[in-house]
N, C-alpha and C positions, 0 to 999 in steps of 0.2 A: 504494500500500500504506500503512494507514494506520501511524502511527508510536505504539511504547509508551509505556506512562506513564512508564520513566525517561528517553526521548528526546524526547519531543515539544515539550520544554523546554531552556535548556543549563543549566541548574539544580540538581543533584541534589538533592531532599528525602526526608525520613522522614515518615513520619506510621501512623495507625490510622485502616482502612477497613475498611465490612461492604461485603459482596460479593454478598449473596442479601439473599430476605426473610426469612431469620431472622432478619436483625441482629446476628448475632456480629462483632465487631472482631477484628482481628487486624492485625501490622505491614506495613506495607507501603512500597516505593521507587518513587519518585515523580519528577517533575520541575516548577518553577517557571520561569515567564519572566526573561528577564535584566532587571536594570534597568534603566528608561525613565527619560527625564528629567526625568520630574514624578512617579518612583514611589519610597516609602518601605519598604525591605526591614527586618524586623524579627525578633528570635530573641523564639521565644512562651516565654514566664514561668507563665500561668496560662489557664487555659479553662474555663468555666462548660457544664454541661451543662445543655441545654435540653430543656423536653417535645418540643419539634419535633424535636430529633435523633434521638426514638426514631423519631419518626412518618416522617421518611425513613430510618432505617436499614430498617426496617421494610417500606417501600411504599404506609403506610398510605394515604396521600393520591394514589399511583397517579403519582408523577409521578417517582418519582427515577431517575436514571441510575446504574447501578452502574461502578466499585465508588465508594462515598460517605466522603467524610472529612467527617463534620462539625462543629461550634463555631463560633460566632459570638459569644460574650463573652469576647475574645480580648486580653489586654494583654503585651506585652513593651519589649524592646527595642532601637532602632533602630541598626543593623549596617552600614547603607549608603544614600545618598539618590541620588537621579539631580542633573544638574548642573542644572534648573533649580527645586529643590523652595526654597520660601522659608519655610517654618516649623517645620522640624525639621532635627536636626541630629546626627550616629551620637549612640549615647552617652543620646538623649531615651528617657524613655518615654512610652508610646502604648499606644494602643487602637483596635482595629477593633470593631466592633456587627454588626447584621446585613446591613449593605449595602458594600460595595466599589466600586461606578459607577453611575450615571447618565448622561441624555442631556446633561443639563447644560442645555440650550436649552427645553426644553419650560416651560411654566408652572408646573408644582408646583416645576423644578427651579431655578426662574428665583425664585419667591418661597419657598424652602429648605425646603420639602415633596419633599427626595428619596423620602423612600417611596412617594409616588404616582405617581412616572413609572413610564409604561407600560413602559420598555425599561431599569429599575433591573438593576440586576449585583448575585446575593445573595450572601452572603459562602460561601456551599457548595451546592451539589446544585442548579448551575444551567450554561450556557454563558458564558464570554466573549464582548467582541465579536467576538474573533478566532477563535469559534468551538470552542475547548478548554474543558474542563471547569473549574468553581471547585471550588478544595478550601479549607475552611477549619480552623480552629486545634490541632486534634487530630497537631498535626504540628510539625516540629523549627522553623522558620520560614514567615512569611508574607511577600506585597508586593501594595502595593495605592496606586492613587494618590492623594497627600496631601490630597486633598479631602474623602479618606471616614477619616482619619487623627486620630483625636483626642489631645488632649493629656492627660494623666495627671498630673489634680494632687496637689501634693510631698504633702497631709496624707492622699489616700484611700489606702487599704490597698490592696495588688494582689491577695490573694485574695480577699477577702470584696467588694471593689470589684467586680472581674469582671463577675457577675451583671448588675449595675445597666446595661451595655451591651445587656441584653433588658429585665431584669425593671423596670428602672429606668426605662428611657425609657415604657415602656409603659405606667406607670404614673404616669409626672411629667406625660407630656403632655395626657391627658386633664383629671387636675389644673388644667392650667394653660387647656387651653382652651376649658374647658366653665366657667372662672370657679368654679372650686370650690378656690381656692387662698388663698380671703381668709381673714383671721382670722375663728375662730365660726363659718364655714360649719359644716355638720353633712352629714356624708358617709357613706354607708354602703359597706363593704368585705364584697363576696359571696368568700366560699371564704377559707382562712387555708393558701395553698402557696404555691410558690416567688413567684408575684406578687403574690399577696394579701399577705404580711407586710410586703413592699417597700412596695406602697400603703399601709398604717398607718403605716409608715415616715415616705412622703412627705408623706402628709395631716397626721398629726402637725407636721410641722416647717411645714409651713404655717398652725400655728394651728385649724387644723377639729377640731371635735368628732366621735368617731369611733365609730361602731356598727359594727363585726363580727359580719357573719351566719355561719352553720355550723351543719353538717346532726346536729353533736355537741357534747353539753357537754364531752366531754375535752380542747376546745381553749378553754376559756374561762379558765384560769388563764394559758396564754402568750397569750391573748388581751389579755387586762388586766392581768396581772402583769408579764407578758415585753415586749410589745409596746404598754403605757401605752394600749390603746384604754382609751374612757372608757365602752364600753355592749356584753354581746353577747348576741345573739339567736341560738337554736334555730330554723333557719327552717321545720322540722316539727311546733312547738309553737304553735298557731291562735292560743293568750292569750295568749305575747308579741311574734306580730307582729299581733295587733289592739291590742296597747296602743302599738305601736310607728306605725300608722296615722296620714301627714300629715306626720312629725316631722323628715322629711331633704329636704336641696336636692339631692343626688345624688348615686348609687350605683354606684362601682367595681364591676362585677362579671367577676372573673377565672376564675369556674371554667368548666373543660372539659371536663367531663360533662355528661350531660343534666339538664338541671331546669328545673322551672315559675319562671316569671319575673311571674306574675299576681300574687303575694301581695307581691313586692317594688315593685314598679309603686304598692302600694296603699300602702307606707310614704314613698312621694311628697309634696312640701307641695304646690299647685300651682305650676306651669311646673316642675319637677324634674325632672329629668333621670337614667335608668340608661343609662350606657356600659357597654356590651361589648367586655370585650378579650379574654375567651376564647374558645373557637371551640370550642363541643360538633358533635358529630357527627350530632345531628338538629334543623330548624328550631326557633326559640323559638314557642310558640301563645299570640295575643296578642289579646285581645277590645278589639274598637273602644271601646269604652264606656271601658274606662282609661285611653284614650290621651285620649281628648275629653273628659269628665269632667274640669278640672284641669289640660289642655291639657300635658300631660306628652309626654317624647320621650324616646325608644330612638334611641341613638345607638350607633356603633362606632367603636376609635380603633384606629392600630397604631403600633407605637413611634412615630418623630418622627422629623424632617430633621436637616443632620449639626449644624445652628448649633446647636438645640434640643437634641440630643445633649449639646454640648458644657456648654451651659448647664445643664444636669440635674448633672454628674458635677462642674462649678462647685459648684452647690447643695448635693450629697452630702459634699462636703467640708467644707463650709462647717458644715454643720450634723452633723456626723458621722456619714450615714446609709450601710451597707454591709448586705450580706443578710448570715443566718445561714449559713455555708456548712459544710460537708466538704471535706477536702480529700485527695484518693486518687491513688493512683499512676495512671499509665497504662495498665498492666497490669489495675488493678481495673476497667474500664470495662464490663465484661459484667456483673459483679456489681454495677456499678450503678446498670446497664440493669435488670437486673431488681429493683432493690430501687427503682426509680422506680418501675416497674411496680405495685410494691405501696402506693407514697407512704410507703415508709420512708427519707424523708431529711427534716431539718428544717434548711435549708427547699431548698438547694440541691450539690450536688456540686459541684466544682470540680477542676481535673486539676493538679497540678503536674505542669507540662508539662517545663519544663527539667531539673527533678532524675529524672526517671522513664523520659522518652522517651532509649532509647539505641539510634545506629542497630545496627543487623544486618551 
């Protein structure tokens, strides 16, 4: 018989889970693992909502197991460590992202590309290796083994920091490994949401010259006012991205809706490069001739491994970079679910988790 979610653990936790494809949240008791000896148990502080979380509260992607807690830009503080953990200590704050395990042994895992192991553990709306369900941040406490554990430096904020655990790595590390991190690189940033302003963010502090594409001009004053780009384009206006033609080494492109990627391709210089970090919901349609033309390439990145991580939230500090957030109770999370829905938040939600979440 199988065992419930407040037993199958000797843990008792709180959290908020949707339960159907509607994606309504509601409270819910739960159970975590006990600590192991290499695991870092931690009371959650702040949780960044993500477009992903709608798309598994949701179904959209067809893959989630109900009932679903999810968050993944998840920072508090640490409550208890296992006897053999060596880099944290109660009392630290931390941060989990969006991965919790790995194989450890395989090759991505072996050169700190945890995200491409095939057998990764995500931080929600997935199994253990022991078989049980992952719940992630949306809940009173987390534990997770100190490998997937970051450190939380003393100058970054913990709300507006949060994000940068999706929005942040996703967008530092292409930055950094498509070599579009030097100073005067000239970079272009598709869509201005929760990833897009991060990426101006990042490219900024790197020194790149930054063109901001959007499908509207009513985002060109927090384009250039708000967010110091140096250049932005209407990418439905044909005479500014023909005058825009040749002029970038390479294109962050974060939106996730569908759109034509032919006219950004063409503001390529040769060998230039467009990264995909968004994930629309129907194929991109790509005519051979732009790619070979100028020998350009269409790449895809997805956040980064846990060293890279760590080195990102290094950098953010260093240079003061945090998303624009909200910050709402726990209670408000349907209200805003749906006001994601409509892309009314600038630029991301975020839960106080400690002051909001009380158990039942």
């Amino acid at each position: 018989m199988a065992k419930s979610l407040e037993s199958e653990h000797p843990i008792k936790a709180y959290g908020y889970a949707a339960h159907d494809t509607s994606g309504k949240f509601s409270p819910i008791t739960f159970s975590r693992r006990a600590t192991g000896e290499k695991d870092v148990r931690f009371k959650v502080l702040y949780c960044g909502i993500c477009h992903s979380d709608l798309h598994y509260a949701k179904n959209e992607w067809g893959v989630t197991t109900y009932p679903v807690i999810p968050g993944h830009e998840v920072v508090g503080i640490v409550t208890e460590v296992g006897s053999k953990v060596e880099k944290f200590k109660v009392g630290d704050t931390v941060g989990v992202g969006c991965l919790v395990d790995s194989c450890r042994s395989c090759e991505s895992c072996i050169s700190d590309c945890e995200q491409f192991c095939a057998k990764q553990v995500q931080t929600y709306g997935v199994q253990n290796y022991d078989g049980t369900q992952v719940y992630g941040g949306y809940s009173d406490h987390m534990i997770s083994d100190e490998h997937f554990v970051l450190r939380w430096p003393e100058k970054l904020p913990l709300d507006s920091g949060a994000p940068l655990l999706c929005a942040g790595i996703t967008t530092y590390s292409p930055l950094r490994y498509f070599g579009l991190d030097k100073p005067g690189t000239k970079v272009g940033v598709v869509g201005l949401g929760g990833l897009g302003h991060v990426a101006v963010k990042m490219a900024k502090a790197f020194g790149a010259e930054v063109t901001v594409f959007s499908t509207t001009a009513a985002k060109k004053e927090e384009a250039i006012e708000g967010l110091k780009a140096d250049h932005f384009i209407i990418s439905k206006d044909e005479e500014q991205m023909k005058a825009a033609m040749g002029t970038l080494d390479g294109i962050i492109d974060t939106v996730s809706g569908n759109h034509p990627i032919l006219g950004l391709l063409g503001t390529l210089k040769p060998n230039g490069k467009l990264v995909v970090v968004g994930a629309p919901e129907k194929p991109h349609e790509v005519a051979a001739f732009s790619l070979i033309f100028g020998r350009k390439t269409i790449a895809g990145s997805a956040i980064g491994g846990l060293k890279e991580t760590q080195e990102m939230l290094d950098f953010a500090a260093e240079h003061g970079i945090t998303a624009d957030v909200e910050v709402i109770p726990i209670d408000y999370v349907n209200t805003a679910i749906e006001r994601l829905l409509k892309s009314d938040v600038r630029y991301r939600f975020v839960i106080d988790v400690a002051n909001s979440l009380k158990a039942e």
